[in-house]
C-alpha positions as CSV (number, residue, x, y, z in Angstrom):
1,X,0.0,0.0,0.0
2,X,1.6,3.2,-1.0
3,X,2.4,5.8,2.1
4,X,0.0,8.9,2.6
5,X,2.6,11.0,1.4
6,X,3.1,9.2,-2.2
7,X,-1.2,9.2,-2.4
8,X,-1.4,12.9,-1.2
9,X,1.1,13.8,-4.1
10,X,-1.1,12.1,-6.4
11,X,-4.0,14.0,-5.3
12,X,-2.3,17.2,-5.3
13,X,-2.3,17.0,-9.2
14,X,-5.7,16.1,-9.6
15,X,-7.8,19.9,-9.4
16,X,-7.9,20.5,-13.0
17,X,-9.5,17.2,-13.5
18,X,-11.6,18.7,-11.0
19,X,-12.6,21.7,-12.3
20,X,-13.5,19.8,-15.5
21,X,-16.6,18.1,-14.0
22,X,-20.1,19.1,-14.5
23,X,-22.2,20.1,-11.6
24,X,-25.0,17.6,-12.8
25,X,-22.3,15.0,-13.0
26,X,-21.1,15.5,-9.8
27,X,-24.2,16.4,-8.4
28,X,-25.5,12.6,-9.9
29,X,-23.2,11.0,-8.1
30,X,-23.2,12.3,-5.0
31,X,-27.1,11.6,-4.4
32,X,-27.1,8.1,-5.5
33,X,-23.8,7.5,-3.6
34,X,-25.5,9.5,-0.8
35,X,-28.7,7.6,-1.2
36,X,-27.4,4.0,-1.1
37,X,-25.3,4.6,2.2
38,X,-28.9,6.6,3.7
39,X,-30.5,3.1,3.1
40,X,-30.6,0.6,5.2
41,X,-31.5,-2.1,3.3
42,X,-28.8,-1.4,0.5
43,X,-25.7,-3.8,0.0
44,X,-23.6,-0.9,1.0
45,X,-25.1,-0.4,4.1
46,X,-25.6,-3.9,4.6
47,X,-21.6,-4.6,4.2
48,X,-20.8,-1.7,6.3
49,X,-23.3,-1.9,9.3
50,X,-21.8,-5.0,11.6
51,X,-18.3,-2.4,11.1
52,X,-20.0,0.4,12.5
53,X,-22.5,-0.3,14.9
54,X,-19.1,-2.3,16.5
55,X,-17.1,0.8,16.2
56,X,-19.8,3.2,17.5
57,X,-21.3,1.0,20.3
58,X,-24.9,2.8,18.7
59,X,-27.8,0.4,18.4
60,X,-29.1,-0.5,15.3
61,X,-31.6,2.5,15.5
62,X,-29.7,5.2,16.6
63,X,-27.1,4.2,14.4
64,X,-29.8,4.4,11.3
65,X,-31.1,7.8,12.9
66,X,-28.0,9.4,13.3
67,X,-26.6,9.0,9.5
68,X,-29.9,10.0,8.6
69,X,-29.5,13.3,10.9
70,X,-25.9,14.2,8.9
71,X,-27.0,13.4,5.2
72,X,-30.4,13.6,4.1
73,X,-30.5,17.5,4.1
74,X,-27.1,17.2,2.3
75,X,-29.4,15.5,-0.8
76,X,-30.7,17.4,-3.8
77,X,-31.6,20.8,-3.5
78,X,-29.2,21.1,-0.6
79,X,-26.4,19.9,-2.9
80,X,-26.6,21.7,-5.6
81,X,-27.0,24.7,-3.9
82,X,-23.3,23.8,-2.7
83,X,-22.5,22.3,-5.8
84,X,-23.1,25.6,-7.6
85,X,-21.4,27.9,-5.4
86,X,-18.4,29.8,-7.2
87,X,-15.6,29.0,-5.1
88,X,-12.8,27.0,-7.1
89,X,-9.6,25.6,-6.1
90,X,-7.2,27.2,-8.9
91,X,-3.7,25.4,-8.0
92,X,-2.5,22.1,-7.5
93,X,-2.0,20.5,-4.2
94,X,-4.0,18.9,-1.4
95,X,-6.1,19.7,1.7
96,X,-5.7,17.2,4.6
97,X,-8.6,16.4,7.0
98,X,-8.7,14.3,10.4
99,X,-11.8,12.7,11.3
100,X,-12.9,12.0,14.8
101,X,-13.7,8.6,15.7
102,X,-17.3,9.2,16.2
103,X,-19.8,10.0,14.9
104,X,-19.9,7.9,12.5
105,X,-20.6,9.5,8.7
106,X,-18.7,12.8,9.5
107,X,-16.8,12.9,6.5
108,X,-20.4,14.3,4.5
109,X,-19.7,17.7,6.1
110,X,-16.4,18.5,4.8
111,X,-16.4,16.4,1.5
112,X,-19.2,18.3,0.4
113,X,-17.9,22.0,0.5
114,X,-14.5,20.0,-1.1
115,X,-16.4,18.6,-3.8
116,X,-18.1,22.3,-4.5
117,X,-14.3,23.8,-4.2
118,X,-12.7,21.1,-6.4
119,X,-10.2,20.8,-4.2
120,X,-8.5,17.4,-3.4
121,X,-8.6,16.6,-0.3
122,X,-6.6,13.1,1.7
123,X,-8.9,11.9,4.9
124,X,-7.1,10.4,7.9
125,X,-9.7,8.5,9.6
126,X,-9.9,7.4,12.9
127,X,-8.2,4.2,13.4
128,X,-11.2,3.3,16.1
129,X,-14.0,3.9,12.6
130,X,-11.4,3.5,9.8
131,X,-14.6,2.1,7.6
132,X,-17.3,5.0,6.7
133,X,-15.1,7.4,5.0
134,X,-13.2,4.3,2.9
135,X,-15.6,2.9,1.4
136,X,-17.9,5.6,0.9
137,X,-15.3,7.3,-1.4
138,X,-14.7,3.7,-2.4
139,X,-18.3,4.0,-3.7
140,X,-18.1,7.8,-4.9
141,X,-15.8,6.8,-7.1
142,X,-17.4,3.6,-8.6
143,X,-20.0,6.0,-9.9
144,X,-17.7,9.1,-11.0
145,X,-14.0,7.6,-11.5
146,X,-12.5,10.6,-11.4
147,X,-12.8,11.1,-8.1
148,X,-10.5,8.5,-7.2
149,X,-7.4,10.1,-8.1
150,X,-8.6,13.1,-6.2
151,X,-10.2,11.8,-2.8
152,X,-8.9,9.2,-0.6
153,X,-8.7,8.1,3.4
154,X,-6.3,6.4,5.0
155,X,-5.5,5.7,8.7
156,X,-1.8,5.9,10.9
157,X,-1.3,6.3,14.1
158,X,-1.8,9.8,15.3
159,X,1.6,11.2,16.4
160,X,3.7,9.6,13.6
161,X,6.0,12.6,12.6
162,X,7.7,10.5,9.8
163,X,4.4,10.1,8.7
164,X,2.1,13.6,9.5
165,X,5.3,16.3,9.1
166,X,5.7,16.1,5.4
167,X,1.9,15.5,4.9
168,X,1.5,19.0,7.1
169,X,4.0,20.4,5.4
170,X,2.6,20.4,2.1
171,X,-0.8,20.4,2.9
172,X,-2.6,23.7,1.8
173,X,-4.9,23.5,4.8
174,X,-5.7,21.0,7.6
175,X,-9.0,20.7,9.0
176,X,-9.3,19.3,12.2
177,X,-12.1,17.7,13.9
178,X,-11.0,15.7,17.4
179,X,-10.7,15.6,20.9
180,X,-8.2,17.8,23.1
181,X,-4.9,16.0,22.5
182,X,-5.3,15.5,18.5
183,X,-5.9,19.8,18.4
184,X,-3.5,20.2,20.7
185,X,-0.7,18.0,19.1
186,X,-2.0,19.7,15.5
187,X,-1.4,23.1,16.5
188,X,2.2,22.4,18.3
189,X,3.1,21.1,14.7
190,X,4.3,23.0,11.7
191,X,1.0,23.3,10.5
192,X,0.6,26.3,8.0
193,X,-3.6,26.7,8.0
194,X,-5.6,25.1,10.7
195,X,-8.9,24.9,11.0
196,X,-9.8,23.1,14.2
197,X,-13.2,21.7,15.2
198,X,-12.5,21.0,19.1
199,X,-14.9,19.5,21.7
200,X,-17.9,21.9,22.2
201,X,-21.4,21.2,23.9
202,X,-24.8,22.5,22.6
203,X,-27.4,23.3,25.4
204,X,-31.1,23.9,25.2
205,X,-33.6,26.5,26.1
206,X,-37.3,26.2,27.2
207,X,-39.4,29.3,27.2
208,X,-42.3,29.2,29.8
209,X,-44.8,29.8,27.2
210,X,-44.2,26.5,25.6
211,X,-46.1,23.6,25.1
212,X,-43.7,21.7,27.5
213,X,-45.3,18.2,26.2
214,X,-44.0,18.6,23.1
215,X,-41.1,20.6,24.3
216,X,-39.9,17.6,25.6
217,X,-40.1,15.4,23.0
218,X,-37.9,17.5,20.6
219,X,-35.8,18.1,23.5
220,X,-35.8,14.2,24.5
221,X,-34.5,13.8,20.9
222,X,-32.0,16.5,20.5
223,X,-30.5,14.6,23.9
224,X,-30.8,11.1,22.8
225,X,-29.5,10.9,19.2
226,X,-25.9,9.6,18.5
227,X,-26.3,8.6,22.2
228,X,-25.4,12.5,23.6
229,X,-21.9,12.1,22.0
230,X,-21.9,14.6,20.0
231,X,-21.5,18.6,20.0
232,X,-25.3,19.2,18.6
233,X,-25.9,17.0,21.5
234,X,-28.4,18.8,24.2
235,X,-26.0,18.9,27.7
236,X,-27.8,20.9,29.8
237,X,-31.5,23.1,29.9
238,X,-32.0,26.1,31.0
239,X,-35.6,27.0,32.1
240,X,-37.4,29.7,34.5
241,X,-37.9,28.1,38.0
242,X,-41.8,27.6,37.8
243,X,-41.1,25.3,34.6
244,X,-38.3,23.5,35.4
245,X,-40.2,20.6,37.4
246,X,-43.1,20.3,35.0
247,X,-40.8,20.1,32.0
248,X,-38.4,17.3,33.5
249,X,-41.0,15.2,34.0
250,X,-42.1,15.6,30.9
251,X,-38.7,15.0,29.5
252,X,-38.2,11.9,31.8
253,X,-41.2,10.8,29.9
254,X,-40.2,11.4,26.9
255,X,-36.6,9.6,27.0
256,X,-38.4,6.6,28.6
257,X,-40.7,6.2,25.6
258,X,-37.7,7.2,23.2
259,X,-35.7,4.7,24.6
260,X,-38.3,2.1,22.9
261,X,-37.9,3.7,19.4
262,X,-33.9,4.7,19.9
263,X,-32.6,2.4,22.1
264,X,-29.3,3.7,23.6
265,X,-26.1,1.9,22.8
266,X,-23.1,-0.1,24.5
267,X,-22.6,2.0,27.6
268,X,-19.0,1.8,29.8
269,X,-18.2,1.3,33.5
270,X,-17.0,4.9,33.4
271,X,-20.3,6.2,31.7
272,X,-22.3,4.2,34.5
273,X,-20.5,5.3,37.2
274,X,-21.0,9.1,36.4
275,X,-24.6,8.9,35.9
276,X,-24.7,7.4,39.3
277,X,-22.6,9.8,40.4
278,X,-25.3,12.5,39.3
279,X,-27.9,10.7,40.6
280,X,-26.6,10.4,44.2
281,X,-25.9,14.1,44.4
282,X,-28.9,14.8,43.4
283,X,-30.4,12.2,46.3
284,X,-27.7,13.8,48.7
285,X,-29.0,17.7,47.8
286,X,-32.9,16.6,47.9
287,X,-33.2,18.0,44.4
288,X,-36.0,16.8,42.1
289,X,-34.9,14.1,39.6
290,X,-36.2,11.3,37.4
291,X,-34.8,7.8,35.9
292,X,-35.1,4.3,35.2
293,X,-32.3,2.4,33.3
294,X,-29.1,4.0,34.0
295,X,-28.7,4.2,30.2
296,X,-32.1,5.6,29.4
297,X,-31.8,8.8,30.2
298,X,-31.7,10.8,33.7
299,X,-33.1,14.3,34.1
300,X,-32.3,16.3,37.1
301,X,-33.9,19.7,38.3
302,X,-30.1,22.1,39.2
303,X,-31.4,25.0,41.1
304,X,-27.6,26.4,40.3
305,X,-27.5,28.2,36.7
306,X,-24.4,27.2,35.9
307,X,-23.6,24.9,33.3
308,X,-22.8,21.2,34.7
309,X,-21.7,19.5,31.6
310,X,-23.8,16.0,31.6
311,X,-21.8,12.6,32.2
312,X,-23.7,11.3,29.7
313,X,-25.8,8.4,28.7
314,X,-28.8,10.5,28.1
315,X,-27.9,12.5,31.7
316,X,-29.5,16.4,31.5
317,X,-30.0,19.0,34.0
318,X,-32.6,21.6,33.8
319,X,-30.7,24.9,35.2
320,X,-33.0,27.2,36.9
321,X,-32.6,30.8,35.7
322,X,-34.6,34.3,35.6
323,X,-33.2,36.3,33.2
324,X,-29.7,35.7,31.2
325,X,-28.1,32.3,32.2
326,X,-24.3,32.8,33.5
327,X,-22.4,31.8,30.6
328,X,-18.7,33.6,31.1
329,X,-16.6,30.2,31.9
330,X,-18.5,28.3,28.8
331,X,-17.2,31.1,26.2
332,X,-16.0,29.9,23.1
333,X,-16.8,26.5,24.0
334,X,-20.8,26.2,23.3
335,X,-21.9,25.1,20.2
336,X,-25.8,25.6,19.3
337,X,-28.7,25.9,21.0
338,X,-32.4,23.9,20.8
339,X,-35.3,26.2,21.6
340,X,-39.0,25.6,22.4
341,X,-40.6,28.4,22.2
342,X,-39.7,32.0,22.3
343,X,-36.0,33.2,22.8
344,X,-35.8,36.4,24.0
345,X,-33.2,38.8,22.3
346,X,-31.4,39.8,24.8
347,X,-31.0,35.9,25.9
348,X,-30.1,35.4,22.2
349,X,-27.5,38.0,22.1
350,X,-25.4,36.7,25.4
351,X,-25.6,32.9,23.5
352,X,-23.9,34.9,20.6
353,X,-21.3,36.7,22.6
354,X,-20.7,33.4,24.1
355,X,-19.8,31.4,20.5
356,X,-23.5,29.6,19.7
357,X,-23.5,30.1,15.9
358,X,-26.6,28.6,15.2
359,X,-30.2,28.2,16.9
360,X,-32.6,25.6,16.0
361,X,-36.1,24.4,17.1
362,X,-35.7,21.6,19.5
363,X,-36.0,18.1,17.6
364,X,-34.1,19.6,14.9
365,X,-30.7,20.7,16.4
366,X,-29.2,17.3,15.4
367,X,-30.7,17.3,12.0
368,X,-27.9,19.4,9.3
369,X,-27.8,20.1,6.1
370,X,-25.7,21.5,3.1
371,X,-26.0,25.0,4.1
372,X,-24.8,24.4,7.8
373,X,-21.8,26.2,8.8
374,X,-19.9,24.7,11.3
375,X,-18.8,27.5,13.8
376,X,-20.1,29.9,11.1
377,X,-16.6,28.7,8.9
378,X,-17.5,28.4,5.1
379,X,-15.5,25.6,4.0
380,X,-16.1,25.6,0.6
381,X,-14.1,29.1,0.5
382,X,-11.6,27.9,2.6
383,X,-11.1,24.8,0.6
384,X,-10.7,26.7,-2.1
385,X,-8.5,29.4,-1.3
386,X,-6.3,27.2,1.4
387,X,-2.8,28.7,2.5
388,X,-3.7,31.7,-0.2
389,X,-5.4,33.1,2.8
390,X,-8.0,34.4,1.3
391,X,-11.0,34.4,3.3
392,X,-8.4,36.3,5.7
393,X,-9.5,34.8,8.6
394,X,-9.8,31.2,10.3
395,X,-12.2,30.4,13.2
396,X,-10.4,28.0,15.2
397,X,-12.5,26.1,18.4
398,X,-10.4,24.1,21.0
399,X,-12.4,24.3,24.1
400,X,-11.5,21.9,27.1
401,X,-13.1,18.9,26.6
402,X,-16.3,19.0,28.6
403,X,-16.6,14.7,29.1
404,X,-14.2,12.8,27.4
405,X,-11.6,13.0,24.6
406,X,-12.7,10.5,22.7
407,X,-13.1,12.8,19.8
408,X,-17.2,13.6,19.8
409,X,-17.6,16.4,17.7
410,X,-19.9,16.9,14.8
């Protein structure tokens, strides 16, 4: 198997090729590639499932739910919008992008805006999910062969400077997407253009006004998909005191009942013992709280308004607050927000100040599509222009890690 370095040279050559493609053709194969791999019940998915739902610890479901969430509003009009914006790689060379382990199907949200640029771009996957992004360009390219000579993942081991330094050397940007230690060790290196997707949480807001039944329901769902590891993954509710108890029970009800649709995944000692954790301080402090299965989600009424990141497994607390939540120690490291009902502006504008770049109805805070903008960073442009600089700025995010570092962002 040739090195990354010899298959990122041949990459590097391949933007005119590029540039010669029709949208439509492209825009053909992307949906029918897209398609097959949102299907269940194609031989692509079929092939690749066992890999995944091994790699992921997801169930069956909330494997199926979460690729749904990332791709299907990166299908038809979506694409072509993207497809037809006017940003074009004009030189040779490469971009190089490391994926995160989880979640799985990750790769759509930068291969798209690269595709759109034209710009060739070598994928290090994760070697704990080294399957998704292979054989999806595997399967890219069996409907659009010129692709292969332009797009291509591989996996090393992190850390390999014989390896990574002539790779980030040459590279005309490196996007980033990972826990603490891979954004850390990428920006000690001689990287020349980093854009880096650290860990970030995403937190949820229910106005008094609401219906709280169905507040919870998109709430329960915003918590529960990819099994809460991920950044568009609800962490923690704010709500005014008076609603707080009526709304967790709702959203205990709501997880319960999910939990028959979504089941949650594999879970961990470690991810057991913190829910417990939560739960006993919650016994210890007499607050209000509600759960069955450790797994299936635990909701917990925290009079404090201060952000407690959640342990996971489903795990939320509803923050009482009157007026603007406290938000100083979480800035830069929030991601989006899930609202049912009203936001009021002056709420909105602290979430702003604090880094949310995007505000969603809850239900629909995990769903994405083409038009997204991670962190409010156009890739398409950025894959386009690379170490030209041109956007003249780079949004980089590398919070502290707010539960693990096993690389959950999305």
């Amino acid at each position: 198997m040739s090195s990354p370095a010899v298959i990122a040279h041949r990459l590097a050559a391949a933007a005119p090729s590029l540039r010669a493609i029709p949208n439509d053709a492209l825009l053909t194969a992307w949906n029918d590639t897209l398609g097959a791999f949102l299907d269940a019940d194609s031989p692509e998915r079929r092939d690749l499932d066992p890999h995944l739902l091994q790699s992921s610890g997801l169930s069956p479901a909330g494997l199926g739910h979460g690729l749904r969430s990332i791709g299907e509003g990166m299908l038809g009009d979506g694409a072509a919008a993207e497809l037809q914006r006017p940003h074009r790689q004009q030189e040779d060379g490469f971009s190089l992008v490391v994926l995160p382990a989880e979640p799985p199907g990750l790769i759509l949200q930068p291969l798209l805006p690269a595709l759109a640029a034209r710009a060739p771009v070598l994928f290090k996957s994760s070697r704990a999910e080294p399957h998704f992004a292979t054989v999806f360009l595997a399967a890219l390219g069996r409907r659009l062969p010129v692709l292969r000579d332009a797009y291509a993942a591989v996996t090393w081991a992190g850390g390999d400077e014989a390896v990574e330094a002539p790779l980030h050397a040459s590279a005309r940007l490196v996007v980033a997407y990972g826990g603490e230690a891979t954004i850390d060790a990428l920006q000690s290196a001689a990287v020349g253009r980093l854009i880096a997707f650290g860990p970030r949480l995403s937190l949820g807001w229910v106005d008094p006004g609401a219906d709280l039944n169905q507040a919870a329901l998109g709430m329960a769902l915003d918590i529960a998909a990819f099994d809460q590891r991920g950044c568009l993954s609800v962490h923690a509710v704010f709500a005014e005191p008076d609603t707080a108890p009526t709304f967790a029970a709702a959203l205990a009800r709501a997880l319960t009942e999910l939990a028959l649709d979504l089941p949650p995944g594999r879970s961990n000692t470690t991810d057991r013992a913190g829910v417990r954790l939560a739960r006993e301080d919650a016994e210890l402090r007499d607050l209000d709280w509600h759960g069955d299965a450790l797994d299936a989600g635990t909701v917990i009424v925290e009079p404090d308004p201060r952000i407690s990141p959640s342990p996971g497994l489903r795990t939320v607390r509803i923050h009482t607050v009157e007026g603007v939540p406290p938000l100083d120690d979480w800035n830069g490291r929030l991601q989006d927000i899930a609202i049912a009902g009203h936001l009021p502006a002056t709420i909105r504008r602290a979430f702003e100040q604090a880094g949310v770049s995007r505000f969603a109805p809850a239900g629909e805070l995990q769903v994405t599509d083409a038009a997204w903008r991670n962190g409010g960073i156009d890739l398409a442009a950025e894959f386009a222009y690379g170490s030209g600089g041109k956007p003249d700025t780079v949004s980089t995010t590398t919070p502290p890690s707010t539960r693990n570092d096993r690389g959950n962002v999305r």
